[in-house]
Each structure stands twice: as structure tokens, then as C-alpha cells.
Steps between C-alpha positions, in 0.01 A plus 500: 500500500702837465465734838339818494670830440447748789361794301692843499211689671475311829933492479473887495262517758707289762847719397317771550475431891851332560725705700794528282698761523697650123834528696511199702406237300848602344433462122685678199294815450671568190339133405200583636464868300460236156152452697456852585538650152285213362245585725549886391507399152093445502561143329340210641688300269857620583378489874436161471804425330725653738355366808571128338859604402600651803262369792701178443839739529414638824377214670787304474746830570322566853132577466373068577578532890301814586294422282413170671547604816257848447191243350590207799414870706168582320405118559540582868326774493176362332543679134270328258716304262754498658529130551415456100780774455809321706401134341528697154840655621566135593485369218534717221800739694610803248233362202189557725227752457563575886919623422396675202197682683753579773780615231196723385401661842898573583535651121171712605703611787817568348359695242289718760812533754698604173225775396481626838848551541558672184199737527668577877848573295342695247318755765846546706740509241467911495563478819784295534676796361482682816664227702828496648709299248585300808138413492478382162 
């Protein structure tokens, strides 16, 4: 008998309350942006593609031990799924639906962090004119 997949939607949910941090879990945001312009690209399919080429790439480079230890921390704190979530970490590691729904929430963030910063730019640049070049 072949074990059940843990479906993408209840993997999402449970990322979406693990307290992860984009610069501490201390992954390869230039790996990660391959998410983050999927995910601007409109494309479910090249979504989906990237998250199961690179998930796999980031978990092994850093991402499996805050990873872990953020959904061992939603377990303690009584997150639905959570449980269902770590035991599909467990076992599937950088191939689950729980890394790539992860992957997805930190591309999410990199690509809003990235937008906000370069809106921020784009409103001072005029001013940055009227710095003191020691400023700059």
C-alpha cells in the first residue's frame, strides 16, 4: 500500500504560520529569485517546475534545519498540521510538498522585500542628488 501525499493546500497553510525568517534561514537568494520570477511569471506550470528543481537545491544548501526546527516550533505551539507537516519533512526532506510550500512563502517574500526596496530607491533617487557625496 503506497502512503498518502500531503496535499499542497494544507502544506501552504502550515508555511504560512512558521516563523521563518528570509535572512536567517541563510539560503541563496539569488537561488531562491528562480522561485520568485516563476511566481511573477503568472505560470503555474513553471511555478511548479521550479519549486521541484530548486526546493531540492536549497534544502540541502541550508534551508532543512530551520526549516525543521521552525515546523518542530509550530508543533509546540498547537498549529494544525503541523505534526502531518514535520513527519512529511521527515520523510520526504527537500522533495516534500511542505519544503516546496516553504520555498514558495520565502520566494513570496523575497519578491515583496525586493519590490519594496526598489519602489523606496526609485522615490529617493532625486534626492540623493542633494546629498553630501560623503553620504552617498
Amino acid at each position: 500500500m503506497r502512503a498518502r501525499r500531503y496535499p499542497r493546500r494544507r502544506a501552504d497553510v502550515v508555511a504560512k504560520e512558521l516563523e521563518l525568517d528570509l535572512n536567517a534561514v541563510g539560503i541563496c537568494h539569488a537561488c531562491l529569485c528562480f522561485v520568485s520570477f516563476a511566481l511573477d511569471d503568472d505560470s503555474p506550470h513553471k511555478l511548479n517546475g521550479e519549486l521541484r528543481r530548486m526546493t531540492p537545491v536549497l534544502w540541502a544548501e541550508g534551508l532543512a534545519q530551520p526549516a525543521l526546527a521552525a515546523v518542530r516550533g509550530a508543533c509546540e505551539r498547537g498549529v494544525s498540521d503541523a505534526d502531518v507537516a514535520l513527519a512529511d519533512l521527515e520523510l520526504l526532506g527537500g522533495s516534500s510538498a511542505t519544503a516546496r510550500a516553504i520555498v514558495l512563502r520565502l520566494a513570496g517574500e523575497l519578491t515583496r522585500r525586493t519590490r519594496t526596496e526598489m519602489h523606496l530607491e526609485a522615490l529617493s533617487r532625486d534626492r540623493l542628488t542633494r546629498a553630501p557625496p560623503e553620504w552617498n
